[in-house]
C-alpha positions in Angstrom: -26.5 36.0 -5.7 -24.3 39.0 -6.2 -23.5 38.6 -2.5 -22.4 35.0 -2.9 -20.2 36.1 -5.7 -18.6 38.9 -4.0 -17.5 36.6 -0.8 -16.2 34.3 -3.0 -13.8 36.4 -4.9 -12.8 37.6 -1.7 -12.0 34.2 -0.2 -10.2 33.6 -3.5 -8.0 36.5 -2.8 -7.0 35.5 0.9 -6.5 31.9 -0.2 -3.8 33.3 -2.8 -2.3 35.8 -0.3 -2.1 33.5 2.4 -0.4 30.2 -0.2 2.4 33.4 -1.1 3.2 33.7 2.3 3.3 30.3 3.1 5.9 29.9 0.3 8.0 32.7 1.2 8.2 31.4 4.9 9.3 27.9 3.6 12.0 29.7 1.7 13.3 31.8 4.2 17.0 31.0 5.8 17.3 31.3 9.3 21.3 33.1 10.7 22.6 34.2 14.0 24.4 36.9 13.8 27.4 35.4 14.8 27.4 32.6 12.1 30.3 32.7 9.7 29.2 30.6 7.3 27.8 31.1 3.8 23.7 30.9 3.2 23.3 28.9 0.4 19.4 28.9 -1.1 18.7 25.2 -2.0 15.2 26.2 -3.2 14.0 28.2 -5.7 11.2 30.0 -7.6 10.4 29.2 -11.4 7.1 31.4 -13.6 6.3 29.7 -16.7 2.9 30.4 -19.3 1.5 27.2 -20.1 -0.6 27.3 -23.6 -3.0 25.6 -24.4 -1.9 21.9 -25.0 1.5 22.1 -24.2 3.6 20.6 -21.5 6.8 21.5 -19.7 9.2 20.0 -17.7 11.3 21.6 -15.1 14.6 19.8 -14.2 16.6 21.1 -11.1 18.8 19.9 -8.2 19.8 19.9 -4.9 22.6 19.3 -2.9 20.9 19.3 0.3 18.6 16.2 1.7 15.5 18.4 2.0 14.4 20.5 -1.3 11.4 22.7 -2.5 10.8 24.1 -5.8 7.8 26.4 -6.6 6.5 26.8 -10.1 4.2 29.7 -10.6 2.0 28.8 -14.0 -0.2 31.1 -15.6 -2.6 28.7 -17.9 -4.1 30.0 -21.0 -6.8 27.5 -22.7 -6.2 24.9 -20.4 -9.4 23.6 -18.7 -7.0 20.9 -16.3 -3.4 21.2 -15.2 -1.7 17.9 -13.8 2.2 17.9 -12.1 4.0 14.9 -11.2 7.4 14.3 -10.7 8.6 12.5 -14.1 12.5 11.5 -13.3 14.6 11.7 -10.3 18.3 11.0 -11.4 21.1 9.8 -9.2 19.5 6.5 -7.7 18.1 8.5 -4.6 16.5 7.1 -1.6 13.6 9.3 -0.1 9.8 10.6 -0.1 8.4 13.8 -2.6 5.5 15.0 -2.2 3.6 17.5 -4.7 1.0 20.4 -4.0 -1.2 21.6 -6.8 -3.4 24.4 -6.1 -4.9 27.0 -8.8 -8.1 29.2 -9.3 -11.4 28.4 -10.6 -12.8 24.9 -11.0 -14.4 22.8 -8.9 -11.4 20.9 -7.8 -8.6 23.7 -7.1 -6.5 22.0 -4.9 -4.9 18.6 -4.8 -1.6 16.2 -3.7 0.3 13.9 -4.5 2.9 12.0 -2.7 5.4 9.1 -3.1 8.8 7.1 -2.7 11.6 7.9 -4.6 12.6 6.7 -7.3 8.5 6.3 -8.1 7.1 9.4 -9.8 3.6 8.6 -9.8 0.7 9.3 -9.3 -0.1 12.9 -10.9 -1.8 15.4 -8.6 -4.9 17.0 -10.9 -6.7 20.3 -10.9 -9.6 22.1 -12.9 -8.4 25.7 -14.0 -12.1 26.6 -14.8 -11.6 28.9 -17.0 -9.6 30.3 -20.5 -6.8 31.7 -18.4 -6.1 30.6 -14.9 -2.9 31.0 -12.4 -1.8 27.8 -10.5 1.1 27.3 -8.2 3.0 23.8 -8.1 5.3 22.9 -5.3 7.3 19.9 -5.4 9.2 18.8 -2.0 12.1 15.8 -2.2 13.2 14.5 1.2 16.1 12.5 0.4 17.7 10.2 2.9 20.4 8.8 0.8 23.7 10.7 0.7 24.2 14.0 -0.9 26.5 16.6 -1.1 27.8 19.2 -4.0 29.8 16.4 -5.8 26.8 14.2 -5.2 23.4 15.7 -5.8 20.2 14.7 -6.9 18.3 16.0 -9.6 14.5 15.9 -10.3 12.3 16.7 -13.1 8.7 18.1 -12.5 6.2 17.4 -15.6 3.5 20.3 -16.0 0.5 19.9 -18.1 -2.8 19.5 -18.9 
């Protein structure tokens, strides 16, 4: 039994280690070294605590026709953590997509996908436990038009 455990909290801590670096590769910007032109980070990293009950929302935008935004969460009292996209302003034309992974539970990963300007359906997980860590990724490929004047902003709902 003990044995059982034991590989399973090390699985657990791979799985985590390998979704970081699977995030910091998305967000990396690839440069010659001959380019002359400014690096501009579209995406970008939010942490929130979530208590128990509460929601939040976390509004952002992007100039750029492909966008990710990771929100770390660290859950306390939660049992379930849901994220779905709740407005995209701007009358944008695309896909998003959502990835909801977290510890404990039975169900620790799930996704959620859909046209814009729909934002459902919610992707759900089970935290397990009185205080559990989650990561949220939401992903907008837009196809309409965008640039600085022009961009498109999108809200992603956390809670439980």
């Amino acid at each position: 039994m003990k044995g059982s455990q034991r590989i399973k909290s090390i699985l657990l801590i791979l799985n985590a280690a390998s979704m970081i670096t699977v995030i910091l590769l998305l967000y990396s910007t690839p440069a010659k070294a001959d380019d002359s032109q400014d690096i501009l980070l579209s995406q970008s990293f939010t942490y929130v605590t979530l208590l128990s009950g509460n929601a939040i929302n976390i509004t952002n935008t992007q100039t750029t026709p492909f966008g990710v935004h990771s929100v770390f969460v660290t859950s306390i009292g939660n049992n379930t953590l849901s994220a779905n996209m709740q407005s995209i302003a701007n009358a944008a034309s695309g896909l998003w997509f959502i990835s909801l992974f977290g510890t404990g539970g039975r169900t620790w990963a799930d996704f959620s996908l859909g046209v814009i300007p729909a934002t459902n359906p919610a992707a759900v997980i089970d935290i397990g436990s009185s205080v559990g860590f989650s990561l949220a990724t939401a992903t907008l490929l837009v196809t309409s038009p965008l640039d600085a004047e022009n961009p498109v902003s999108s809200t992603i709902r956390i809670a439980p």
